[in-house]
N, C-alpha and C positions, 0 to 999 in steps of 0.2 A: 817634468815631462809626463805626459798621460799616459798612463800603461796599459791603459783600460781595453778590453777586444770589444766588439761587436760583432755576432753574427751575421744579422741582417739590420734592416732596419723593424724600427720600432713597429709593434701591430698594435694597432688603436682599434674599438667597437664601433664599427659600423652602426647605421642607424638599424639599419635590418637585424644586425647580433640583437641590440637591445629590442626590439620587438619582439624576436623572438624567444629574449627570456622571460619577458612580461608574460605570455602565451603560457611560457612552461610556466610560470609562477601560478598563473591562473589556472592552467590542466590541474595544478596537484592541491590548488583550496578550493577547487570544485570538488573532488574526487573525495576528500577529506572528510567535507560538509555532507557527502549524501550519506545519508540516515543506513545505518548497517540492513544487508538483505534479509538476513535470518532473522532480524527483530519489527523486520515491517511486511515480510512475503507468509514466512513461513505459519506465525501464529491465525494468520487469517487463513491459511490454506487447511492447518487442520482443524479450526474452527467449522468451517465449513462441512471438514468430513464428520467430526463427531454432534456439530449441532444437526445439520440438514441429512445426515445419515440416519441420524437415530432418529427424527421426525417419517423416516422411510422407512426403516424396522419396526417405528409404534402403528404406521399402518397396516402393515404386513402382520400384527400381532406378534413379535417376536419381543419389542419392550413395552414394558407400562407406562404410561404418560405420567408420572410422576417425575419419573427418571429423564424422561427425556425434557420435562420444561427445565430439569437441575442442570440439563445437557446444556440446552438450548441459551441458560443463563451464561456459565461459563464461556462457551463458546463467543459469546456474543463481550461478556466484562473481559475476558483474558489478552485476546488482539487490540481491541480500543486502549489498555493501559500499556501491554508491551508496545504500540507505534506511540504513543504520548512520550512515554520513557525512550525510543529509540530515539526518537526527534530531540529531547532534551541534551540527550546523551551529545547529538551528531553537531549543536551548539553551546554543547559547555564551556566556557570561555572566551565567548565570544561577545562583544561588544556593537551596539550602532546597530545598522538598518540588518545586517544577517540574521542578528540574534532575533531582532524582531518578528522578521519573515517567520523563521522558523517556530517561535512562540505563538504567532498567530496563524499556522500552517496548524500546531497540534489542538491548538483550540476547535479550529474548523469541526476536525474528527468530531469532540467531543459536541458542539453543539450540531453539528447537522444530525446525530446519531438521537440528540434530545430529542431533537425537531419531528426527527421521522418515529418515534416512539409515540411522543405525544400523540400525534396526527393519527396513526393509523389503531391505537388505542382508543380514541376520540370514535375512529372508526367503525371498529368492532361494535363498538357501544349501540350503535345503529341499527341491528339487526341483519349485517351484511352476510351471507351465506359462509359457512367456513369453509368451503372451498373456493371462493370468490376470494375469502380475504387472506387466506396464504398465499393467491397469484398476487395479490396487493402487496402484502409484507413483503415475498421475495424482489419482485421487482423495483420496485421504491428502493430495498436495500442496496440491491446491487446499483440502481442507479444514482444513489449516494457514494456509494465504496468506487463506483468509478468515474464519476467527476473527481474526484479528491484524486484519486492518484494522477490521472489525467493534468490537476494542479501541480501534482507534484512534479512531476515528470518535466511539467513547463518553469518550474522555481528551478530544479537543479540540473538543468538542461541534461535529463535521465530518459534515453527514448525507452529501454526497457522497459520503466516504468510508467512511460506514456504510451507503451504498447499494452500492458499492464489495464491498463485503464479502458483501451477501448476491446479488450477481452473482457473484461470486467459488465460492459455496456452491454455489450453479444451475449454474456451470458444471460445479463438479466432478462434483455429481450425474449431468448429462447426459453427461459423458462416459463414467462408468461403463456407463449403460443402452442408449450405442448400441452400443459393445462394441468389439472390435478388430479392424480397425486407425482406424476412424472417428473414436474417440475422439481423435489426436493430431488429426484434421482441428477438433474442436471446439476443442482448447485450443490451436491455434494461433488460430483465427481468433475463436472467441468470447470467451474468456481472454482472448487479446494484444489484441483488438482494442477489447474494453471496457476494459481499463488506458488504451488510447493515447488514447479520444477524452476519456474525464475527464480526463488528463492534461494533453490538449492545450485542455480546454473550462475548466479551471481555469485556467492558465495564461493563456489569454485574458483569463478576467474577472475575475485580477487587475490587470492591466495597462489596464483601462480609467477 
């Protein structure tokens, strides 16, 4: 004799349950994949303060221009390796087309960053006025540093970071139009200072 009880009948997964764990499966290896904010926001934001700051103190006579091209190096090798490393990091073990993306998302950095060295070094060479060509160097950078993010923001469906991008574009523009020497006061403080609070405003709200 069957002794067995039942409470109700059986619950089978709808088509809609499985859809939407599919959904959740994808919210949380999207989430995974995007590249840490403290290792992709922050090092460009204080790049920015100690390169383009200290290029605004050598004006003002406050440092020597020795100091500030040692600035200016660092600032500029320290964020391109920590986002190279962050990116590796946010696909380490991963396999197929992700791993891909992401490998050829940190290459990007490193070659556009060649690209625009070369070109505006090529530049200089020319006899273009130095304050013509730090409107050049500023903008050219920032209009590299923010199509890239603007890519990234569209790889890892990140609007932060495709807001990121076209503050990024704003900035560059503004620096060009207030003109020189002003422009490093903006990419120090608007540049650096919009990487450091998404960085630190990401950082936060993952952690809650």
């Amino acid at each position: 004799m069957d002794t067995s009880t039942h409470d109700g009948p059986a619950e089978h997964p709808t088509a809609a349950d499985a859809l939407a764990a599919i959904d959740a499966q994808q919210q949380r290896t999207t989430t995974a994949l995007r590249p840490s904010p403290l290792g992709m926001f922050l090092p460009w934001g204080l790049g920015y303060l100690v390169g383009f700051g200290g290029v605004w103190l050598a004006i003002r006579g406050v440092l020597p221009d020795a100091v500030v091209t040692v600035l200016l190096v660092v600032a500029a090798i320290v964020p391109l390796a920590s986002t190279g490393i962050t990116v590796a990091r946010s696909t380490h073990g991963l396999a197929g087309p992700t791993k891909r993306i992401g490998a050829l998302y940190g290459w990007a950095w490193l070659l556009g960053f060649a690209a625009l060295f070369a070109i505006n070094i090529r530049v200089g060479f020319l006899g273009v006025p130095g304050p013509t060509l730090s409107l050049i160097w500023s903008g050219s950078a920032l209009l590299v540093v923010g199509l890239l993010y603007l890519a990234g923001g569209a790889l890892w469906n990140h609007v932060p970071q495709y807001v990121l991008g076209v503050w990024t574009l704003a900035t560059g523009v503004l620096s060009v139009f207030v003109g020189y020497p002003a422009n490093f006061a903006v990419l120090a403080l608007a540049g650096g200072g919009g990487f450091i609070v998404l960085g630190l405003w990401l950082h936060a709200k993952s952690r809650r």
